[in-house]
Every structure is written in C-alpha cells, then in structure tokens.
C-alpha positions in Angstrom: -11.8 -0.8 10.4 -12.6 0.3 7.2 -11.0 -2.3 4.0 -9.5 0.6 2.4 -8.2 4.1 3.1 -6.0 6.7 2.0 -4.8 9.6 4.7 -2.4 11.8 4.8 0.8 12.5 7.4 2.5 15.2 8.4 5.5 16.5 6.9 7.7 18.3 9.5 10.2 20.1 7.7 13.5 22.6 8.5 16.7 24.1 7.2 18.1 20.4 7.7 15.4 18.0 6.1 11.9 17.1 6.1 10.4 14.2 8.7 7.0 12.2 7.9 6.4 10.4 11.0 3.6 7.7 11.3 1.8 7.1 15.1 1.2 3.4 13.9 -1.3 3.1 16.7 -3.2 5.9 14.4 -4.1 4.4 11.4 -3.2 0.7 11.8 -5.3 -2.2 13.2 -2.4 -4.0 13.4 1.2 -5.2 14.5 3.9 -4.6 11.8 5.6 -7.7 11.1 7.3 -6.4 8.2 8.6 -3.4 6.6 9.9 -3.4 2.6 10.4 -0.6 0.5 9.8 0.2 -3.6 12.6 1.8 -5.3 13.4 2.2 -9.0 9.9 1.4 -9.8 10.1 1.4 -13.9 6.9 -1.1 -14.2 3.7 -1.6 -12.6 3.8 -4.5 -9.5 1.9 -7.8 -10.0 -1.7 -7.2 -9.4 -2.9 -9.3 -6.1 -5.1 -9.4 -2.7 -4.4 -11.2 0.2 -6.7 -13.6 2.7 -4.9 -12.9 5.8 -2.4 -10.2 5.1 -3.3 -6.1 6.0 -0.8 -3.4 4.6 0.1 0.0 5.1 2.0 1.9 1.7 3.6 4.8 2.4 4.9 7.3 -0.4 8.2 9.1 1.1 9.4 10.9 -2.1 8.0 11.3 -5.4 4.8 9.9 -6.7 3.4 6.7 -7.3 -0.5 5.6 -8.7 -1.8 2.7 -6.5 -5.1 0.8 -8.1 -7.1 -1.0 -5.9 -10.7 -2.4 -5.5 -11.9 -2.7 -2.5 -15.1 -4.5 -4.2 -16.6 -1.3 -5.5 -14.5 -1.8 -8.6 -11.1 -0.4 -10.1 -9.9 3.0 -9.3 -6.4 4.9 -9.3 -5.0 6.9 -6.3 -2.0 8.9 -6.5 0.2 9.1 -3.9 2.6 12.1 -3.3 5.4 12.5 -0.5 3.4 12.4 2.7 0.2 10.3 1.7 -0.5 6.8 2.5 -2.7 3.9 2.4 -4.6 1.1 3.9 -5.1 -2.2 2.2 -6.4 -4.4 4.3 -7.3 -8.0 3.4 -9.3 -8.8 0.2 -8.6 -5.4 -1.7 -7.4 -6.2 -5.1 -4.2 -3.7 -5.5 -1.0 -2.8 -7.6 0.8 0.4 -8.5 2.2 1.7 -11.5 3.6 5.1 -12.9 6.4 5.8 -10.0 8.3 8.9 -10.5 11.9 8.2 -11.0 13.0 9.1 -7.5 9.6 7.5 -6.3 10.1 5.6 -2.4 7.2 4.1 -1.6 7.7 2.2 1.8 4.8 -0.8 3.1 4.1 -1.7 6.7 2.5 -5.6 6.5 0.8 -7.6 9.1 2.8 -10.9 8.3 6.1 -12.1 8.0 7.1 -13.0 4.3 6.5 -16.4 2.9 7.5 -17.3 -0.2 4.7 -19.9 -1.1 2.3 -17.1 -1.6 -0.2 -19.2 -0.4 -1.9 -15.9 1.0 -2.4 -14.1 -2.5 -4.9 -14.3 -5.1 -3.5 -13.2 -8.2 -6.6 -13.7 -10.8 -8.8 -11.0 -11.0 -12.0 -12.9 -11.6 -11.5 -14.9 -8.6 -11.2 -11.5 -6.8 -14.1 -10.3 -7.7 -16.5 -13.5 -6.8 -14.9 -13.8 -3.3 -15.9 -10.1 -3.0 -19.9 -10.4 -4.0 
C-alpha cells in the first residue's frame, strides 16, 4: 500500500441527516486499534511521523489543512466533510487552519502510549530516515 493517500467517501444524505460511512477493509491495510477525534482545533497539532504507527484522518464537518511529506517534500491538503487520508508510517504530518466547527476523526494502527517512543518529532531527522 501506498505511504500516503487522500480519497474521498460517500456522503449519503436525507431529510433527516447526512451519513459518511467508511468500509475499513477499503482503504485500510490495517486493524484499528484506536479511534480519537479533533475538535476545537484553534492551533496547528505538533508536527510528527511515526516508526510503527499507520493512520486514517477523516474530516466529518468543516475543513481542516493537513501537511505531510511523504519524502517528496512539504505540501498542504485540504480536507472537507467527506475526504480522508492515509498516513501510513514515516510520513511527516500535522494539520492546521480547522474551521471552527471542524471534526476531524483518526483511525490508528496502535493502542496509545504515552512514552511516544514511536514518534519522530525533528524534522531533519525525518527527512534523513526518508533518503
């Protein structure tokens, strides 16, 4: 599977509300271990990769700008209500500029450990580990 991807879900909508559904089986290569959500986002996340740990972000409502690298250098993708990502393991990524009712929701591959040990948070080191 590719290190990076965005795609984009169906919205299934009525007189009631509106349904985005992901088929996991789709678009991830792997079992969700965890599921957190981004609310109230008034400043970007930390900037990080991971050794080990794949994600799935998912924007529900509103909008939010994800940067990533993938090791073909920084870019920005907005994501609207409906649109998702792929970050697998060794892409450099953040987001910024959320919309005030912004929901972004993320699927992970592991379970949450608070040592960090699986992040690289310095940007040089990102990009030697990725030549």
């Amino acid at each position: 599977m590719r290190k990076f991807f965005k795609f984009n879900l169906p919205i299934h909508t009525d007189d009631r509300f509106s349904l985005i559904p992901l088929e996991v089986k789709d678009h991830l290569d792997f079992e969700v271990k965890r599921v957190y959500a981004l609310v109230d986002g008034k400043r970007p996340t930390g900037c990080h990769c991971h050794h080990t740990e794949k994600e799935c972000f998912i924007c529900f409502q509103g909008e939010v700008t994800a940067v990533v690298d993938d090791g073909s250098g920084l870019k920005d993708v907005r994501l609207k209500a409906g649109e998702a990502i792929y970050v697998g393991n060794y892409v450099w990524h953040h987001f910024k500029d959320f919309t005030p009712e912004a929901v972004l929701v993320a699927l992970s591959s592991t379970n949450y450990d608070p040592t960090r040990n699986d992040y690289i948070s310095d940007y040089e080191v990102f990009k030697k580990l990725n030549k």
